[in-house]
N, C-alpha and C positions, 0 to 999 in steps of 0.2 A: 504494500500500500504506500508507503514510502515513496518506494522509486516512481508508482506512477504520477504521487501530487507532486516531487521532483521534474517530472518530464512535462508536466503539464504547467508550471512556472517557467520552466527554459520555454517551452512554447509561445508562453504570454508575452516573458521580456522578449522576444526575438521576434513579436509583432511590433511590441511597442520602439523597438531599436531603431527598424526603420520606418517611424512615422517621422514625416517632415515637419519644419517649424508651420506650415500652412496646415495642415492638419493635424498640430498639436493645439492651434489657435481654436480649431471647429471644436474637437474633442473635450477641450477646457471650457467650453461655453453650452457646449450640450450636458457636460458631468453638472455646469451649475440649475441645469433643467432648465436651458434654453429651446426651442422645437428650431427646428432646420430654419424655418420662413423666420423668426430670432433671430438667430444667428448670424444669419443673409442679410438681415437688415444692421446689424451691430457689423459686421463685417463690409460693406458696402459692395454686394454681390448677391448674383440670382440664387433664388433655393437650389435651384439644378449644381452650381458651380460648389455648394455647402454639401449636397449629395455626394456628388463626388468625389471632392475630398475625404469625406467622411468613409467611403469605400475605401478610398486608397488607402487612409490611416488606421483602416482595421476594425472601426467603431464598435463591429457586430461580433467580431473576430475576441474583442477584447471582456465585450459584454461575459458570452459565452467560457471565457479561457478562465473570467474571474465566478462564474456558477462554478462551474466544474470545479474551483481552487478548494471553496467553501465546501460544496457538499465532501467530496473525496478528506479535506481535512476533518471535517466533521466527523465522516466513518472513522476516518484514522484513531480521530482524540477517543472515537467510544471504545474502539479496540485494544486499545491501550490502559492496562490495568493502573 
């Protein structure tokens, strides 16, 4: 159990690694619960151009990478006497 929440944080940082400073800008305004059309307007750019960045920088990749961290730790800590 170990090695897979192991493999599954090298996963996460190795999205996050190469996300860009343009898509660390999208990422940082959606984590403060900005919606895309937000964002787009605080950044001065179309929802589309906030989309896509957000693709490129992993947004969904990253969501997902930190479920999986929580639950797999969670089992870990109940297994653990």
């Amino acid at each position: 159990m170990a090695r897979h929440l192991e493999s599954i944080l090298w996963l996460w940082a190795a999205t996050l690694s190469r996300r860009s400073a343009k898509g660390w800008e999208v990422a940082d305004l959606v984590a403060q619960g900005l919606s895309y059309d937000a964002a787009a307007t605080r950044l001065g750019i179309s929802q589309s151009a906030v989309s896509q960045r957000a693709a490129a920088a992993g947004l969904v990749e990253e969501q997902r990478a930190r479920e999986l961290a929580e639950a797999t730790l969670a089992c870990f800590l109940e297994e653990t006497p």
